[in-house]
N, CA, C and O of each residue as an XYZ file, in Angstrom:
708
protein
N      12.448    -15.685    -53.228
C      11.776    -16.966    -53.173
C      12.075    -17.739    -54.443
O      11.994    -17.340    -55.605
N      12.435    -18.920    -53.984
C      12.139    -20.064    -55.292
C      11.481    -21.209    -55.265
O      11.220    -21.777    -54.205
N      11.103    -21.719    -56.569
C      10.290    -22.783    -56.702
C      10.909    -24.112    -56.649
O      11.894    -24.378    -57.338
N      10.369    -24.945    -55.861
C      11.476    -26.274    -56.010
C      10.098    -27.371    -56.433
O       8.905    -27.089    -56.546
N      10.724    -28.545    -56.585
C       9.442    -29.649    -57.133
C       8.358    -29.572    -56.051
O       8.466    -29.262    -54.865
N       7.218    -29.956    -56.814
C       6.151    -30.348    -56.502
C       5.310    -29.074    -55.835
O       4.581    -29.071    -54.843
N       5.728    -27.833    -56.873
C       4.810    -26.863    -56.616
C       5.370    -25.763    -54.985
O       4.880    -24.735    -54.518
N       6.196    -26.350    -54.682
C       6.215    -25.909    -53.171
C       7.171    -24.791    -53.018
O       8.092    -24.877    -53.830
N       7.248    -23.660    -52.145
C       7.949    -22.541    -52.272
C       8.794    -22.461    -50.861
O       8.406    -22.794    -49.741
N       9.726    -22.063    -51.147
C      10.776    -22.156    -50.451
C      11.227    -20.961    -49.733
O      12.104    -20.402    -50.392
N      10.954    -20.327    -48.585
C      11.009    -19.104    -48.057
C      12.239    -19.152    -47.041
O      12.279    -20.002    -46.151
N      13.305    -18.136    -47.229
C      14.322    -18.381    -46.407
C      14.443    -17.298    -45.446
O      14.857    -16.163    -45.680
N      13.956    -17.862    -44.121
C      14.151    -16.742    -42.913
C      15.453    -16.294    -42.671
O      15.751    -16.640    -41.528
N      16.726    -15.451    -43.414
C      17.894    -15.224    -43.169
C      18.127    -15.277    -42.024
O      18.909    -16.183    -41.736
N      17.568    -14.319    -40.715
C      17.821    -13.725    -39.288
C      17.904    -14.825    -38.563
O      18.807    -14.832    -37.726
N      16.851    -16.270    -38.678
C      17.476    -16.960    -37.867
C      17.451    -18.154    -38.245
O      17.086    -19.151    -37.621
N      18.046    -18.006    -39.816
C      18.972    -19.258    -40.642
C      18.151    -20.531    -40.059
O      18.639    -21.328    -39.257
N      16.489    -20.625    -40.714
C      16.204    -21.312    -40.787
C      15.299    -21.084    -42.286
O      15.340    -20.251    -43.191
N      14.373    -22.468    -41.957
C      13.894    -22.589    -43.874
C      12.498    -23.049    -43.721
O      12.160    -24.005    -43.023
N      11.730    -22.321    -44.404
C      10.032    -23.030    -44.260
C       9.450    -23.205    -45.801
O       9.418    -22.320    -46.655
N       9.056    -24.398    -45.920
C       8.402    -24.320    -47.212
C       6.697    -24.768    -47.111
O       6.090    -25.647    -46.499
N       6.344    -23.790    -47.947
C       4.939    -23.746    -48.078
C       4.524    -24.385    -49.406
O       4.993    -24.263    -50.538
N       3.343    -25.215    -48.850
C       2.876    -26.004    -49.874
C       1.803    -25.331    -50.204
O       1.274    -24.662    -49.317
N       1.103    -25.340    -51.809
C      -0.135    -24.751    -51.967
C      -1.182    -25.266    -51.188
O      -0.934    -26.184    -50.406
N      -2.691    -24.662    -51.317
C      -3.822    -25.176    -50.492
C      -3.880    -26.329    -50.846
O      -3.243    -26.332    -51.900
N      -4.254    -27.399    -50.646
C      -5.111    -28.197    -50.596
C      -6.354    -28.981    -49.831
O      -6.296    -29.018    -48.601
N      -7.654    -29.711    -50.604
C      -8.637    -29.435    -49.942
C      -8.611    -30.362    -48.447
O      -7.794    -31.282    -48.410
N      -9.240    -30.196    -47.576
C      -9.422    -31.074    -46.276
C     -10.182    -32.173    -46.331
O     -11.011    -32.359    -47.222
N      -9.915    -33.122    -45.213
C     -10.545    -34.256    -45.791
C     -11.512    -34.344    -44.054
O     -11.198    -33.725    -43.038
N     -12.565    -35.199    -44.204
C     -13.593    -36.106    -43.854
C     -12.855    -36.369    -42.509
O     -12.314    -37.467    -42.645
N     -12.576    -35.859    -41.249
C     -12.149    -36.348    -40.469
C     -13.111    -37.569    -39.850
O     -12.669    -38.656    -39.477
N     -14.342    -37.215    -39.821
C     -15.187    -38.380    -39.344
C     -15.177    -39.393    -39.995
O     -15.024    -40.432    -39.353
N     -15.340    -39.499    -41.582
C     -14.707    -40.807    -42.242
C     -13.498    -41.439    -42.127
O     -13.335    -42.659    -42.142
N     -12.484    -40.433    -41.991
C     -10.953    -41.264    -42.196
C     -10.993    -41.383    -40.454
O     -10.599    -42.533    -40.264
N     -11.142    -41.055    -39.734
C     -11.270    -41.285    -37.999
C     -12.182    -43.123    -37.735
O     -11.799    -44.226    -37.344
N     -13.184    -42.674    -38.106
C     -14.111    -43.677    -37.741
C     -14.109    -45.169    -38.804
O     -14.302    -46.359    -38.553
N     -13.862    -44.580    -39.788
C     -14.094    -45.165    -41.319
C     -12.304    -46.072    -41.576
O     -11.912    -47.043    -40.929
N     -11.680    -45.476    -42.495
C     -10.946    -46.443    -42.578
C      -9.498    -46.915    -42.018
O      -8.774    -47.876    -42.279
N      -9.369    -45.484    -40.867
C      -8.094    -46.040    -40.159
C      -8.568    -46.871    -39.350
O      -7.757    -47.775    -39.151
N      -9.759    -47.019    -38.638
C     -10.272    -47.647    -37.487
C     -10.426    -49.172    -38.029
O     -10.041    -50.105    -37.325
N     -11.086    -49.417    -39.491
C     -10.994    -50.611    -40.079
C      -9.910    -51.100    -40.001
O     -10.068    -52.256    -39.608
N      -8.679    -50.843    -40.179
C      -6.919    -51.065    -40.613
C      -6.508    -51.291    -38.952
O      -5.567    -51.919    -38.466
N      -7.354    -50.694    -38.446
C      -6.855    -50.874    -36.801
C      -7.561    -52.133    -36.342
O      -6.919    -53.023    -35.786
N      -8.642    -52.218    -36.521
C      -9.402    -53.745    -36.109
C      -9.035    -55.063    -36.891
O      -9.829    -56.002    -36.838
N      -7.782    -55.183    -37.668
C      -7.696    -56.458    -38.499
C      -6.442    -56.640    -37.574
O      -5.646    -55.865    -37.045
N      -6.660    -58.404    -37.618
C      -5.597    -59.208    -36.698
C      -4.655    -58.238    -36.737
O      -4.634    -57.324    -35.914
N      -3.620    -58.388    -37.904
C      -2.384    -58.438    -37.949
C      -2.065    -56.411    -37.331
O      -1.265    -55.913    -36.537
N      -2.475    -56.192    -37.660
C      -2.119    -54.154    -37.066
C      -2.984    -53.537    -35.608
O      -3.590    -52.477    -35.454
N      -2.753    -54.658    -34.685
C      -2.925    -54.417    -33.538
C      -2.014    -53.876    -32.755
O      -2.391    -53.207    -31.793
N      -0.783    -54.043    -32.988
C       0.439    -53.778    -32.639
C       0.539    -52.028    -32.776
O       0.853    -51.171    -31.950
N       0.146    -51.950    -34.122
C      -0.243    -50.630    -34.379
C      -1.115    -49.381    -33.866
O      -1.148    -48.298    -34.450
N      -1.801    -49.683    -32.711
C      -3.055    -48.947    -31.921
C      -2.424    -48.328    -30.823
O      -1.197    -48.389    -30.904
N      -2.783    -47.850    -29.995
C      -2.453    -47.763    -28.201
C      -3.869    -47.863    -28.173
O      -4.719    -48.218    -28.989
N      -3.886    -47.341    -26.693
C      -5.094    -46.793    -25.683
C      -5.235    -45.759    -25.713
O      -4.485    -44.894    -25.260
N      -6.682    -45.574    -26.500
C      -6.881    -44.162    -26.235
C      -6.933    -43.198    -24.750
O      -7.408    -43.580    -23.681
N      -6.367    -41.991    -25.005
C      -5.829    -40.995    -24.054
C      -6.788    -40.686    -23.175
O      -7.861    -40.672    -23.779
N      -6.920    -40.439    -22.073
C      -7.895    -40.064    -21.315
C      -7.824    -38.365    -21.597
O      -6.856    -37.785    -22.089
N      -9.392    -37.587    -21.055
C      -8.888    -36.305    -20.579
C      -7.878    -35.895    -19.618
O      -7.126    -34.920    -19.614
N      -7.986    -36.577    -19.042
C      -6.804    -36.397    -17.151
C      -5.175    -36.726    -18.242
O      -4.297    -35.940    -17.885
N      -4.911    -37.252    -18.883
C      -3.023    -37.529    -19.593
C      -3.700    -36.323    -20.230
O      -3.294    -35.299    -19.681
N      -4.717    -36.039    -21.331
C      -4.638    -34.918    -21.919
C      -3.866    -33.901    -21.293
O      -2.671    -33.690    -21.497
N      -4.911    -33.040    -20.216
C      -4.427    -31.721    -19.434
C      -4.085    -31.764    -18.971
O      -4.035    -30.676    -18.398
N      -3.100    -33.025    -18.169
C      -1.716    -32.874    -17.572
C      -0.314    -32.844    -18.593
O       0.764    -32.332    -18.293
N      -0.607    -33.447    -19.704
C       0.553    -32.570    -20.523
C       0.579    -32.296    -21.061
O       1.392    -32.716    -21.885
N      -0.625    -30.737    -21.508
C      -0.812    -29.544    -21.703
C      -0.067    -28.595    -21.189
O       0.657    -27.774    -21.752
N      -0.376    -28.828    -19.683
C      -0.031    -28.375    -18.741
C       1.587    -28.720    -18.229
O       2.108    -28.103    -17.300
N       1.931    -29.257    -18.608
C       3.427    -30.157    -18.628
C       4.279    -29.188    -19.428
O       5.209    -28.535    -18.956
N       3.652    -29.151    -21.341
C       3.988    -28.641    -22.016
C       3.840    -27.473    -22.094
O       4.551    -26.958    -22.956
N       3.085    -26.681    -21.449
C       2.565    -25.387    -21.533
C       1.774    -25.140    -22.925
O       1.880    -23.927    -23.105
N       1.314    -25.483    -23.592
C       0.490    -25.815    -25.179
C      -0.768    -26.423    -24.619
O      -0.906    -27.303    -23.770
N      -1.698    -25.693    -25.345
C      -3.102    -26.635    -25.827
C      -3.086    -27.582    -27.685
O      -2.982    -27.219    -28.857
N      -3.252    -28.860    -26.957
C      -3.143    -29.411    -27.982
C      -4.320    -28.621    -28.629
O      -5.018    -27.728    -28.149
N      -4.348    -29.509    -30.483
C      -4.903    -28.886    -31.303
C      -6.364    -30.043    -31.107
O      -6.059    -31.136    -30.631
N      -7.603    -29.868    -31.390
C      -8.322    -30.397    -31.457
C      -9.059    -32.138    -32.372
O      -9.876    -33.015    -32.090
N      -7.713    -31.654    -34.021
C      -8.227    -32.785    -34.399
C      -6.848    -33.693    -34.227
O      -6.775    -34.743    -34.865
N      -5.950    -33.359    -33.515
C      -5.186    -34.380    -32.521
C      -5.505    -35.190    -31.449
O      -5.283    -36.379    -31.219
N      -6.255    -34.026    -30.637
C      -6.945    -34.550    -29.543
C      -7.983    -35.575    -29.934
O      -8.408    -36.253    -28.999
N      -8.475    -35.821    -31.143
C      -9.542    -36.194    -31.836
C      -9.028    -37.706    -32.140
O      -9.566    -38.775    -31.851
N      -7.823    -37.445    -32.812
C      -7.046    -39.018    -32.720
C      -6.804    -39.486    -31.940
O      -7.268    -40.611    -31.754
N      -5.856    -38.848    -30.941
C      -5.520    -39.887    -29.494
C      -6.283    -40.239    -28.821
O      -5.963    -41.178    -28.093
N      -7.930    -39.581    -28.687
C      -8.873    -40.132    -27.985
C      -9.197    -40.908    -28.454
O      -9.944    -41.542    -27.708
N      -9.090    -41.376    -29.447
C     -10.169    -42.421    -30.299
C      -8.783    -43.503    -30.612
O      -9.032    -44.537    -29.991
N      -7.710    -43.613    -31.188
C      -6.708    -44.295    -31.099
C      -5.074    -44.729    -29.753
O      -4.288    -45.674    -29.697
N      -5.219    -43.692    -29.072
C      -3.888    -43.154    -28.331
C      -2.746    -43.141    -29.451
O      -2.781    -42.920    -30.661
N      -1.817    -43.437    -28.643
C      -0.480    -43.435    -29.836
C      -0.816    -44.387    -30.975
O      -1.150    -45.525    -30.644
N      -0.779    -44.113    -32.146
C      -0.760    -45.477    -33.099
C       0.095    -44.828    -34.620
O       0.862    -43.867    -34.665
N      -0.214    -45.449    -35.411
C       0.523    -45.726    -36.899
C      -0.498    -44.989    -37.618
O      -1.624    -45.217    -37.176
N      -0.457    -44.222    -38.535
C      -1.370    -43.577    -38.952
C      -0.646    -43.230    -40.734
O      -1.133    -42.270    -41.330
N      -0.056    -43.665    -41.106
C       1.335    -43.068    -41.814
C       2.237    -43.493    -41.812
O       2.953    -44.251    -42.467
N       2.184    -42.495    -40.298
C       3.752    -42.638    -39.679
C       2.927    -42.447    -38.300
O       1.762    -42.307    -37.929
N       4.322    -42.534    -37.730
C       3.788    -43.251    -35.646
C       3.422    -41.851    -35.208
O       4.116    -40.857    -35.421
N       2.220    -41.874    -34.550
C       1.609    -40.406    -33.706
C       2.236    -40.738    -32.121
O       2.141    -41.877    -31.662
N       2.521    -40.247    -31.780
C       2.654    -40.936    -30.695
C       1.743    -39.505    -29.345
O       1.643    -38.280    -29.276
N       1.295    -40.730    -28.537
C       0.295    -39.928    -27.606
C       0.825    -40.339    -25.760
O       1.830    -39.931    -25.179
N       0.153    -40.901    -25.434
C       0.696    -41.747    -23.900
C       0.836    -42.954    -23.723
O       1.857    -43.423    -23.221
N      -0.210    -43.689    -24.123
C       0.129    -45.303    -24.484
C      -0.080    -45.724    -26.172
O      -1.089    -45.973    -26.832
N       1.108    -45.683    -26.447
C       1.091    -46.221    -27.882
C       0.928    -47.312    -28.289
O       0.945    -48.090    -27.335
N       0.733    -47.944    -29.464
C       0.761    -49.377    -29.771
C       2.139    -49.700    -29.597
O       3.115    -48.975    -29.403
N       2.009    -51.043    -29.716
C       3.771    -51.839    -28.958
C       4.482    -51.697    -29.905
O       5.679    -51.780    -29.632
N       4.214    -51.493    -31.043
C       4.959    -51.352    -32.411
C       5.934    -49.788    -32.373
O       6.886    -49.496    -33.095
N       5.484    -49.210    -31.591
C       5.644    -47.650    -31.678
C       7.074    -47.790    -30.646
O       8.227    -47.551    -31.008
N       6.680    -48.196    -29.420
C       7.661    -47.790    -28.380
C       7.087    -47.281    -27.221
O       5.861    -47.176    -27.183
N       7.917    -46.871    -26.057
C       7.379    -46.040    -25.190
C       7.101    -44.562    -24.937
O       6.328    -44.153    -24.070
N       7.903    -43.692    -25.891
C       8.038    -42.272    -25.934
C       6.726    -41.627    -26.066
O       6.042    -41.748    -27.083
N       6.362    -40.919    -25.005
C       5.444    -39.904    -25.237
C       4.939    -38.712    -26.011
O       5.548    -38.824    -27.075
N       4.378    -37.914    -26.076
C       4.307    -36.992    -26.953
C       4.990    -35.706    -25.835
O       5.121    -34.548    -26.231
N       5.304    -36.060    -24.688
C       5.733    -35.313    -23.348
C       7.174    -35.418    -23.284
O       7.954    -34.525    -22.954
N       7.557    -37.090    -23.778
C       8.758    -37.123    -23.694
C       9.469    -36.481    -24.650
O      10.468    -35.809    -24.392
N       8.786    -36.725    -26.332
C       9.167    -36.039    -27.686
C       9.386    -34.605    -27.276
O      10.428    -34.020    -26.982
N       8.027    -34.151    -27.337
C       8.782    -32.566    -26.644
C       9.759    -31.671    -26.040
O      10.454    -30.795    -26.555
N       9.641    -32.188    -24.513
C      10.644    -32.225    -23.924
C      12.359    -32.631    -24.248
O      13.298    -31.980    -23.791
N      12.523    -34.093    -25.312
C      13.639    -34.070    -25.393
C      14.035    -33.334    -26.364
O      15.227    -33.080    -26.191
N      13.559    -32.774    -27.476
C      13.624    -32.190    -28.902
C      14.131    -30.439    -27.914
O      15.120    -29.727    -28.087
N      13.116    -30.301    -27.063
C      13.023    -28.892    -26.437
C      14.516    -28.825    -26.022
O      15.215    -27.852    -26.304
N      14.989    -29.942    -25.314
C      16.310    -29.863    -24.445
C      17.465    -29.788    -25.688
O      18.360    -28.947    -25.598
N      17.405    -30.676    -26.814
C      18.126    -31.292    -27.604
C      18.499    -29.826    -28.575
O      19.656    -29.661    -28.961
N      17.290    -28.701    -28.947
C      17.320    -27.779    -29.071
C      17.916    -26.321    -29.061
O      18.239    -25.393    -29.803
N      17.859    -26.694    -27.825
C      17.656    -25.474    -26.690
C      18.476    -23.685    -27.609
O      18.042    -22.556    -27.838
N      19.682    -24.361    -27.822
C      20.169    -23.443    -28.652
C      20.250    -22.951    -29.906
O      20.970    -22.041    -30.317
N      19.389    -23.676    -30.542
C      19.490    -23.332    -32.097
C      18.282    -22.589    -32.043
O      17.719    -22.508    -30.951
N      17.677    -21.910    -33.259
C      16.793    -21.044    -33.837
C      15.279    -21.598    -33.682
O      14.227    -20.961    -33.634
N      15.526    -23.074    -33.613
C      14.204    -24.056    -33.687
C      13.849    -24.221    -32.165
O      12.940    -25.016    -31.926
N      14.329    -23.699    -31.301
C      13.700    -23.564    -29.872
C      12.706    -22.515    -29.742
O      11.835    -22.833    -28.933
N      12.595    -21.750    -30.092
C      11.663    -20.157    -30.384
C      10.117    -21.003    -30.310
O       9.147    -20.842    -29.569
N      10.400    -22.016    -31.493
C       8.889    -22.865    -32.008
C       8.883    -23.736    -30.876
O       8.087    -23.498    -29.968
N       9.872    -24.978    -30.781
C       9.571    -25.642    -29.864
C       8.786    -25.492    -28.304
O       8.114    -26.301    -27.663
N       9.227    -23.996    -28.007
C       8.453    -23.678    -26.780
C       7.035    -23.166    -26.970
O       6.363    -22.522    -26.164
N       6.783    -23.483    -27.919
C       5.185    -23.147    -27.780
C       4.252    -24.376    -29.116
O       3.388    -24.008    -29.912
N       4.630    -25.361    -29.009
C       4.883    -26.445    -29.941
C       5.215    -27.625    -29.698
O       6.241    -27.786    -29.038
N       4.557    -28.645    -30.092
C       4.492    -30.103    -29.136
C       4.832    -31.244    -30.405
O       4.326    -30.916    -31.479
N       5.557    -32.429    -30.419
C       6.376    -33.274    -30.907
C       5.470    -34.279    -30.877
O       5.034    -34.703    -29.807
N       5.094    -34.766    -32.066
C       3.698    -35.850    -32.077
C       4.410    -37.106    -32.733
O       3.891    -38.221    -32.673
N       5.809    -36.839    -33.456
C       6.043    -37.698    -34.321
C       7.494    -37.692    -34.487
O       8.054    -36.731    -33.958
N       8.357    -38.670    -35.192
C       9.597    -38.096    -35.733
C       9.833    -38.962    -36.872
O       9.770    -40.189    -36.796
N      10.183    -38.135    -38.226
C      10.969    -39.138    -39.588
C      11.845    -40.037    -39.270
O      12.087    -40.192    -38.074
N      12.741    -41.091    -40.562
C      13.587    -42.084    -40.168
C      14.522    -41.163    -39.787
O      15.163    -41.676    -38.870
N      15.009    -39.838    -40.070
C      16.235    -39.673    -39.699
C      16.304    -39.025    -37.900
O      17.245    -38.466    -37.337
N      15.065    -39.340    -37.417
C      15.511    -38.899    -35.929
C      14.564    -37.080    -35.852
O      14.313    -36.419    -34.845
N      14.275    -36.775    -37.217
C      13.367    -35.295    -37.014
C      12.299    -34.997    -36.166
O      11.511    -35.813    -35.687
N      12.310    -33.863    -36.016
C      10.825    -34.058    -35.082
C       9.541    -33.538    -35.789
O       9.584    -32.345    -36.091
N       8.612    -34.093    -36.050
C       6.860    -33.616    -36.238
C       6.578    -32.702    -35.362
O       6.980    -32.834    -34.206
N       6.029    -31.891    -35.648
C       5.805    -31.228    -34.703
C       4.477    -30.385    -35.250
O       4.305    -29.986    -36.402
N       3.466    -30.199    -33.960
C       2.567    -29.031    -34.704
C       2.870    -28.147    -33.768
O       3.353    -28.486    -32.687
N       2.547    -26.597    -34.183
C       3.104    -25.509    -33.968
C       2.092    -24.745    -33.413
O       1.050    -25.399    -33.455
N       1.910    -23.550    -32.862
C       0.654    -22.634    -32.111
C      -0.490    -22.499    -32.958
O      -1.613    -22.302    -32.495
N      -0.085    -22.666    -35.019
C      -1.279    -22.131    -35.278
C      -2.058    -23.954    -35.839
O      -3.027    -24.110    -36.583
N      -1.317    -24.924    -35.247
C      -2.216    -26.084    -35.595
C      -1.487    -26.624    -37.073
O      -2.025    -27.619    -37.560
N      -0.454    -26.118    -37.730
C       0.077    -26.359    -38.855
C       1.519    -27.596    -38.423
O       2.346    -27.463    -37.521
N       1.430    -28.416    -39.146
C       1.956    -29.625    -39.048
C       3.622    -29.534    -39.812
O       3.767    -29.595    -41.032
N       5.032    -29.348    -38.620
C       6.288    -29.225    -39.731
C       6.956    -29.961    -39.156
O       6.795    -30.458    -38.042
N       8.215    -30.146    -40.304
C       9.426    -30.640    -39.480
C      10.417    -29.813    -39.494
O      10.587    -28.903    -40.305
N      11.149    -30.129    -38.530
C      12.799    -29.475    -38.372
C      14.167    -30.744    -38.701
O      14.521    -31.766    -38.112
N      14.548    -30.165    -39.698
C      16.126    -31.204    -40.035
C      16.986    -30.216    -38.949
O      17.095    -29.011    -38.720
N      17.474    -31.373    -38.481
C      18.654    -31.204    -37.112
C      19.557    -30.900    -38.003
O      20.316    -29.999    -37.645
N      19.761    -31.395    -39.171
C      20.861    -31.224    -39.364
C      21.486    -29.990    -40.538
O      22.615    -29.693    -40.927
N      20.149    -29.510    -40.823
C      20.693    -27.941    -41.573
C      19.966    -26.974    -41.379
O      19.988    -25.955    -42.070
N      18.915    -27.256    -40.001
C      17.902    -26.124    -39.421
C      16.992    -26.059    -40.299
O      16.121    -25.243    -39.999
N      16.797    -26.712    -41.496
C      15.708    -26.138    -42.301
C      13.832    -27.026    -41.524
O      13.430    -28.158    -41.255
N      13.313    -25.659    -41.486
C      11.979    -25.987    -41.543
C      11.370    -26.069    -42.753
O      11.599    -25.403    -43.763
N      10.236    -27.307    -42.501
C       9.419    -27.067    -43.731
C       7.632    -27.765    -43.056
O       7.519    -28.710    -42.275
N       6.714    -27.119    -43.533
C       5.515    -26.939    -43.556
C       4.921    -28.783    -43.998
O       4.514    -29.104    -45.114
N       4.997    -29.419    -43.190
C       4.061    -30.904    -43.714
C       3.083    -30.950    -44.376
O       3.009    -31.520    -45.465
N       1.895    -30.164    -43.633
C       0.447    -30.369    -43.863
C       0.129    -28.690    -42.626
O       0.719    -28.034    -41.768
N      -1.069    -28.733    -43.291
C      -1.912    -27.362    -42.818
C      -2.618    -27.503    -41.437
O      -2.984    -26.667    -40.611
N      -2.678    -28.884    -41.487
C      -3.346    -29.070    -40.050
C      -3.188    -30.458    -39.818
O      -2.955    -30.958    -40.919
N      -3.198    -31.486    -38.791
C      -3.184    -32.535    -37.928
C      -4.019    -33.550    -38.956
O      -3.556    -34.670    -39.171
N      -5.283    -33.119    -39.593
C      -6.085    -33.975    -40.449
C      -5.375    -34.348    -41.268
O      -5.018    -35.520    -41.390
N      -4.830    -32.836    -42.423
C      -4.728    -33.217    -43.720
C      -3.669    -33.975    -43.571
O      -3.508    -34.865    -44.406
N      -2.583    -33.804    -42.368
C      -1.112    -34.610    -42.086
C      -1.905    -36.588    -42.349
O      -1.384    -37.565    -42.887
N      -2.678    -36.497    -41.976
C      -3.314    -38.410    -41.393
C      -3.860    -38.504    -42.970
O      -3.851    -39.638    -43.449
N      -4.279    -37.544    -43.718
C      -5.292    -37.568    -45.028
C      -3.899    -38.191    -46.093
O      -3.822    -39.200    -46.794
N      -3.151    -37.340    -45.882
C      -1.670    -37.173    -47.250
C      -1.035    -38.844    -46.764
O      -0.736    -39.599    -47.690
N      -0.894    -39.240    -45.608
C       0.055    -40.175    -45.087
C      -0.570    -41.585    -45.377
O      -0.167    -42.654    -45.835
N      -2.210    -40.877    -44.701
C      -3.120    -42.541    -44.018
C      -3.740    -42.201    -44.980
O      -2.897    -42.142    -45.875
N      -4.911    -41.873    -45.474
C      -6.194    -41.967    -45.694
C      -6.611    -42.576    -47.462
O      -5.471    -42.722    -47.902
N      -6.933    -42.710    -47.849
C      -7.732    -42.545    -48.650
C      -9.538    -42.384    -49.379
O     -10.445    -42.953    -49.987
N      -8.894    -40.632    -48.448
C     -10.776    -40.074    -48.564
C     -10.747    -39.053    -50.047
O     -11.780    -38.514    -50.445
């Protein structure tokens, strides 16, 4: 193992030549404040309407659960009900996103990342692991079975660890709680 900036450790899975880096703890934040409190403020001003969807029903929920074979994580489910797809950071994307976002689902993300995949080392995760997001370079967000928030670079397999959970991902990006 080595240390690279900003504290973070760098663990290299040889066997299937991929890369995860773990960030130390840090503390969790106020989902009911940063939920209700000040993304929802940033969402109700003229100009970042564009930025919202419709929040998700249960019925889009557990049909692509069930689509995906995954139970989403709870304080996901927690956003898209209360926002649907929106800007948070960076774009969550759920079933109806804000117009700013696009049309891609969190069904479609999956699915195409899953297909786009299929053969590299990062399919193992993808099949039990759902695509909420993607960086400028085309990566995918993804949270994983245990609710931990990573990305995958397409382009040298390396994984790395975002955030610990779906919150602290909206806390580090959006929030200031």
């Amino acid at each position: 193992m080595k240390a690279s900036i900003h504290n973070k450790l760098i663990i290299t899975a040889k066997s299937i030549n991929c890369y995860t880096t773990v960030y130390p703890p840090v503390r969790r934040f106020n989902n009911e404040r940063c939920v209700n409190g000040e993304i929802k403020d940033f969402f109700h001003k003229e100009d970042n309407r564009t930025l919202v969807g419709i929040p998700a029903s249960q019925e889009e929920i557990v049909k692509a659960q069930q689509q995906l074979e995954v139970n989403f994580h709870e304080d996901y489910v927690h956003f898209i009900r209360t926002f649907g797809g929106a800007y948070a950071g960076l774009a969550v994307y759920a079933f109806s996103n804000g117009s700013s976002l696009g049309n891609e689902t969190v069904v479609d993300l999956t699915l195409g990342f899953r297909e786009q995949f299929k053969e590299l080392p990062i399919a193992k995760v993808l099949r039990t692991s759902y695509v909420i997001s993607m960086n400028g370079s085309g990566d995918p967000i993804i949270i994983n079975q245990a609710g931990k928030v990573i990305i995958c670079y397409h382009d040298s397999g390396e994984i790395q660890l975002l955030a610990d959970s779906f919150e602290e991902l909206v806390e580090e990006n959006f929030c200031e709680c």
